[in-house]
C-alpha positions in Angstrom: 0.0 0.0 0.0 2.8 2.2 -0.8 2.3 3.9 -3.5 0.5 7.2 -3.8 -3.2 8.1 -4.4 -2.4 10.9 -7.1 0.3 8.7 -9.0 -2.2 6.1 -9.3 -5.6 7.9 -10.4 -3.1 9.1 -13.5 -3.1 5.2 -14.1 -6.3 4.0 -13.6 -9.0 6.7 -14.5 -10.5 5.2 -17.9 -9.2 1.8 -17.2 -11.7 -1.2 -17.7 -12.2 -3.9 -14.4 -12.5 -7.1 -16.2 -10.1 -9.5 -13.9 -7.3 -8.8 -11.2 -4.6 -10.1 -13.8 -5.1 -6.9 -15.7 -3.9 -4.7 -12.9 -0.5 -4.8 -11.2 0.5 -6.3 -7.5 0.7 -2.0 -6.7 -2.6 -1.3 -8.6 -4.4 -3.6 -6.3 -2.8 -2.8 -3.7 -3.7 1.0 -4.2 -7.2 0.0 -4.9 -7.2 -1.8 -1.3 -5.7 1.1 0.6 -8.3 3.0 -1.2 -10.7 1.5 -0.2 -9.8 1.3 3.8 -9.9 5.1 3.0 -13.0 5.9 1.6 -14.5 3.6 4.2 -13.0 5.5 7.2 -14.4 8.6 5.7 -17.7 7.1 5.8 -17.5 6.5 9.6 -16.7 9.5 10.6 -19.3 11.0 8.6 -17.4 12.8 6.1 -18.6 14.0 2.8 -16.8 12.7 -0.2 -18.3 13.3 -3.4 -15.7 12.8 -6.4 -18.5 11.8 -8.7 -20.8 14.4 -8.5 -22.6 14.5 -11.9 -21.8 11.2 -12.8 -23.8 8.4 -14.1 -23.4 4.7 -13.9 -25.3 2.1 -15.6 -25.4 -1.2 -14.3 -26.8 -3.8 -16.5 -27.5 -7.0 -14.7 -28.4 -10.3 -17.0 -28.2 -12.6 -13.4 -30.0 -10.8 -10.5 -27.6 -9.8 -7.6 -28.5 -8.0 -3.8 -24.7 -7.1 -2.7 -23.9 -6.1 -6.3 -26.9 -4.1 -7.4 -27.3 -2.5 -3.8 -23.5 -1.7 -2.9 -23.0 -0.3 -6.5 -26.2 2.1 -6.7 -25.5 3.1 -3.2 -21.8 3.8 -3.7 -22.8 5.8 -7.0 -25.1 8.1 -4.7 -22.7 8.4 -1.9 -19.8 9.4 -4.0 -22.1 12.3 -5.4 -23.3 10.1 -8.4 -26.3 8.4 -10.1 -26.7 4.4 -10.9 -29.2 3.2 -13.0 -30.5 0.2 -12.7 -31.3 -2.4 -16.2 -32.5 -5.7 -16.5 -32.0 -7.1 -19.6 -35.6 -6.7 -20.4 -35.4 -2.9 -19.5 -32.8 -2.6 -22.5 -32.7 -3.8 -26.3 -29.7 -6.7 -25.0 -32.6 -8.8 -24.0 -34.6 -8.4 -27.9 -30.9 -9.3 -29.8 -29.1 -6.2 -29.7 -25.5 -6.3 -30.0 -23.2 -5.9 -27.7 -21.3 -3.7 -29.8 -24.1 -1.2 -30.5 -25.2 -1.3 -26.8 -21.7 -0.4 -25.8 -21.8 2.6 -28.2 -25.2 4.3 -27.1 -24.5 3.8 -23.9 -21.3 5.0 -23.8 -22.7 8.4 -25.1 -25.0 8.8 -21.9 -22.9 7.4 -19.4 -19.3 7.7 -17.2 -19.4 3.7 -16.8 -21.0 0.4 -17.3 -21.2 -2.3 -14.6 -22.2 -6.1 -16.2 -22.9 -8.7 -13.8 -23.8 -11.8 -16.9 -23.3 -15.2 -18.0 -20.8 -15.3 -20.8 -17.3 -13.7 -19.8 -17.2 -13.2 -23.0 -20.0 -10.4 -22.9 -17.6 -8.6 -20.5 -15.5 -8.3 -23.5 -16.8 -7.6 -26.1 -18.5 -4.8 -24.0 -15.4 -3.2 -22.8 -13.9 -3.8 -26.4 -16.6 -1.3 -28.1 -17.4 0.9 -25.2 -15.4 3.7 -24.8 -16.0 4.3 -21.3 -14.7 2.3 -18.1 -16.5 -1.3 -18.0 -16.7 -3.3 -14.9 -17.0 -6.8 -14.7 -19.8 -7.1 -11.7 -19.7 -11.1 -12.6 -19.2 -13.5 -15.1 -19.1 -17.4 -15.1 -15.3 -16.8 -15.1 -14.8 -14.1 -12.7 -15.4 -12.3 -9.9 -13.2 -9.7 -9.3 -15.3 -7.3 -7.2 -16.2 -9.8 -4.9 -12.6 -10.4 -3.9 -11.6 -6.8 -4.3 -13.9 -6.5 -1.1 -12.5 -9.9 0.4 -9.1 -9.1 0.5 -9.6 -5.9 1.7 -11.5 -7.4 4.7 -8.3 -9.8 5.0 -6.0 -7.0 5.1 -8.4 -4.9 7.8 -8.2 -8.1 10.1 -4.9 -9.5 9.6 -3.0 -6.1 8.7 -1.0 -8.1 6.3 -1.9 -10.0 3.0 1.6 -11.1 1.2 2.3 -14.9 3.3 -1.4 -15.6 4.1 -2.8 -18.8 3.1 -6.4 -18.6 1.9 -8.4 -22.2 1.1 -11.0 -22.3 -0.6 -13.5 -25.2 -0.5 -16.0 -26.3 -3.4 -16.8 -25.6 -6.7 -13.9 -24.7 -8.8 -16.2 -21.2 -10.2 -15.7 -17.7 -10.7 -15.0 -17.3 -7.0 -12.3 -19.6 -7.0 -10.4 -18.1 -10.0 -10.3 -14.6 -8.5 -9.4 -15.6 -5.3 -6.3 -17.3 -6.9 -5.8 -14.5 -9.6 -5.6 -12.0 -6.8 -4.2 -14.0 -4.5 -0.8 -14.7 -7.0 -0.5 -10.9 -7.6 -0.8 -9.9 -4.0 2.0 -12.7 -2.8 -0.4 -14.8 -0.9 -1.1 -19.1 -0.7 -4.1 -20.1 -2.3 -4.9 -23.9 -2.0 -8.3 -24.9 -3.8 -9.7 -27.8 -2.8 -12.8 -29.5 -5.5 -14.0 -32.9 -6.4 -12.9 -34.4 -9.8 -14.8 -32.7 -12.3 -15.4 -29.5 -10.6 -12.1 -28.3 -10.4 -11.1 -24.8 -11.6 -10.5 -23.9 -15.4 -6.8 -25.1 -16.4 -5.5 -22.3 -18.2 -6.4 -20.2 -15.1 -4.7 -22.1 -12.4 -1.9 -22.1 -15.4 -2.4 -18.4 -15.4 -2.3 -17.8 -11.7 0.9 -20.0 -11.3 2.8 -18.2 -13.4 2.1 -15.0 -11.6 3.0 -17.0 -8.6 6.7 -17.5 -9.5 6.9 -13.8 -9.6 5.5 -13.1 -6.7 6.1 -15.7 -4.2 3.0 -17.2 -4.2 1.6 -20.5 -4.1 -1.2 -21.7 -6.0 -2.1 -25.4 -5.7 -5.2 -27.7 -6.6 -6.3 -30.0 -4.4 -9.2 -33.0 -4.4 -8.4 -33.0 -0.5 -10.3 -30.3 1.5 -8.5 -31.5 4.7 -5.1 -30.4 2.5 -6.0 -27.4 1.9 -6.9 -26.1 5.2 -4.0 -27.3 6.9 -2.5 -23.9 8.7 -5.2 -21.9 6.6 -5.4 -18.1 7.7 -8.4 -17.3 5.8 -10.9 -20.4 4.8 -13.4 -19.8 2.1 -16.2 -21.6 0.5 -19.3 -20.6 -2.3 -22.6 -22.7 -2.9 -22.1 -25.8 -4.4 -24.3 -24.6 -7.2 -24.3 -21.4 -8.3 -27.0 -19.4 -10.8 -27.5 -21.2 -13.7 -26.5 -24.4 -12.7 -29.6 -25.1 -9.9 -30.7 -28.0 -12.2 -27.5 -29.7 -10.9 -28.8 -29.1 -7.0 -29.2 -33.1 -6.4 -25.8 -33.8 -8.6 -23.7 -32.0 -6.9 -24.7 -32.2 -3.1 -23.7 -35.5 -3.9 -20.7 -34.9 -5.7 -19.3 -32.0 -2.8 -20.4 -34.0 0.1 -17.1 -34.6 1.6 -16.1 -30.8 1.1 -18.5 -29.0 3.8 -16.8 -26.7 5.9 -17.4 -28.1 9.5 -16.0 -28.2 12.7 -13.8 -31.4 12.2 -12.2 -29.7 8.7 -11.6 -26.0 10.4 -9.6 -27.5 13.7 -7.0 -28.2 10.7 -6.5 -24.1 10.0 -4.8 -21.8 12.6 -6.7 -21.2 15.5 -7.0 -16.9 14.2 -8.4 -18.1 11.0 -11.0 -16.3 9.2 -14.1 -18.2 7.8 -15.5 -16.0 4.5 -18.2 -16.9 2.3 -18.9 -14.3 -1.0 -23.2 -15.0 0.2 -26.1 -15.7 -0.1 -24.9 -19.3 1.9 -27.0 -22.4 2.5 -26.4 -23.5 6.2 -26.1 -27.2 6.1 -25.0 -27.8 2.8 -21.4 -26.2 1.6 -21.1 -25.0 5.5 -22.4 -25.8 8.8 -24.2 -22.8 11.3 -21.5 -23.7 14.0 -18.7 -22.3 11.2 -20.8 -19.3 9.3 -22.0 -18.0 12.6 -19.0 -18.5 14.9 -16.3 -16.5 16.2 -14.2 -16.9 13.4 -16.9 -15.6 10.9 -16.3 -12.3 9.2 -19.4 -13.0 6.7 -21.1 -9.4 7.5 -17.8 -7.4 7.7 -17.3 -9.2 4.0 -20.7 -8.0 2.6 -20.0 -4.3 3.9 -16.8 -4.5 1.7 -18.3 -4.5 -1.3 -19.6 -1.4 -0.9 -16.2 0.2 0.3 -14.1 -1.6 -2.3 -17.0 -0.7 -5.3 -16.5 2.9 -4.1 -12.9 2.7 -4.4 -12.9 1.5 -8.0 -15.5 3.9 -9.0 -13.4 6.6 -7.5 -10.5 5.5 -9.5 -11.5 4.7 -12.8 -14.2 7.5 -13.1 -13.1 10.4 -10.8 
């Protein structure tokens, strides 16, 4: 967190948020530090209002609480507007291309926010638009999420390079940021999945890479109990996430031997955190004993996303 706030917003105003691998270990960094910030401003009731007469439109294809709610807030807090549109409130839902979408829109608006399916969308979005797109979700990524996460790591822990996050479950979106950010921030990620659900190949290849330059280790695991072992931070998702609830029965059988329970946490260090990116399903991917126990940080988590949103909006847009 040592570089500047005014050598940095020269970087990253107009910059697109589409994964953590397109931003350097100092650029997430910044964006953490940022966020601490703009948060601290908040509690002592400060007025900070950098985007005062700017818009955001957030276009949501998968519906969302902590995304559409921390991102319309954060617009109005920081002085701004967010609109809100569901692919049936816009021509993307009757066939529209992306590429005419991102044009019109970019003539009314200071950014786009896409939470959607197909990465791919996020793309081709930011490819034709020519003002900043944020990737609010895709099947591939989820970089906001972990912006928030490892920003509630670093508020608990005062440290993120050397920490050893696991992650339990489904080898999803959640999984590949929390290893993409992970490698660029110096930090241990073990995953842990059943055959079959492990994370995308040419991602853990990615994130590995980035490891060697940074310290890291990034390792893939079918044994949960292997993972956790000396954990800091332990972290799960649902075992099936939207668009894949016709798989509910599938996979409760398939994950059944990687809830997060009592017996699998006595493996992590006694300080660790328990995170989940919500909403959870007590009983399934994680037992009430574990979400709602002293080691949870769950709510603190959730909050982030509006502190770390903020921060991103701040820099790409201010």
């Amino acid at each position: 967190m040592s570089l500047t706030e005014e050598k940095l917003k020269l970087d990253l105003k107009g910059r697109d948020f589409i994964e953590l691998n397109d931003f350097t270990t100092e650029e997430i960094e910044y964006l953490i530090g940022l966020a601490v910030e703009i948060k601290r401003k908040q509690k002592n009731g400060e007025v900070y209002q950098p985007l005062k007469g700017k818009t955001l439109g957030m276009v949501f294809e998968k519906s969302s609480t902590r995304t559409r709610v921390s991102f319309e807030v954060g617009m109005y807090q920081l002085g701004g507007h967010a609109l809100f549109l569901s692919k049936n409130d816009i021509q993307l839902g009757r066939g529209e291309p992306i590429s005419d979408m991102a044009q019109v829109m970019s003539r009314y608006l200071d950014g786009i926010m896409i939470r959607t399916f197909g990465h791919n969308n996020v793309i081709d979005l930011a490819r034709y638009a020519t003002v900043p797109v944020i990737n609010g979700l895709s099947d591939l990524a989820h970089p906001c999420q972990v912006l928030a996460d490892y920003q509630t790591i670093f508020e608990k822990k005062g440290k993120l390079k050397g920490l050893k996050v696991a992650y339990i479950g489904d080898g999803n979106n959640m999984a590949h940021s929390l290893m993409i950010g992970g490698a660029k921030l110096g930090m241990h990620v073990s995953v842990a999945s059943p055959a079959g659900y492990e994370p995308d190949k040419s991602v853990v290849a990615e994130c590995q890479e980035i490891a060697r330059e940074t310290g890291s280790k990034i390792v893939v695991t079918a044994n949960p109990q292997e993972a956790v072992k000396n954990a800091d931070v332990i972290y799960t998702d649902v075992w099936a996430s939207m668009g894949f609830e016709e798989e509910q029965k599938q996979r409760e059988a398939a994950f059944a031997d990687y809830q997060v329970n009592e017996e699998l946490v006595k493996l992590a260090k006694p300080d660790y955190l328990f995170m989940h990116c919500l909403p959870a399903h007590r009983g399934e991917e994680v037992t009430a004993d574990v979400i709602d126990g002293p080691n949870s940080v769950i709510f603190d988590e959730a909050e982030n996303r509006l502190h770390a949103q903020k921060a991103l909006l701040v820099a790409l847009m201010a």
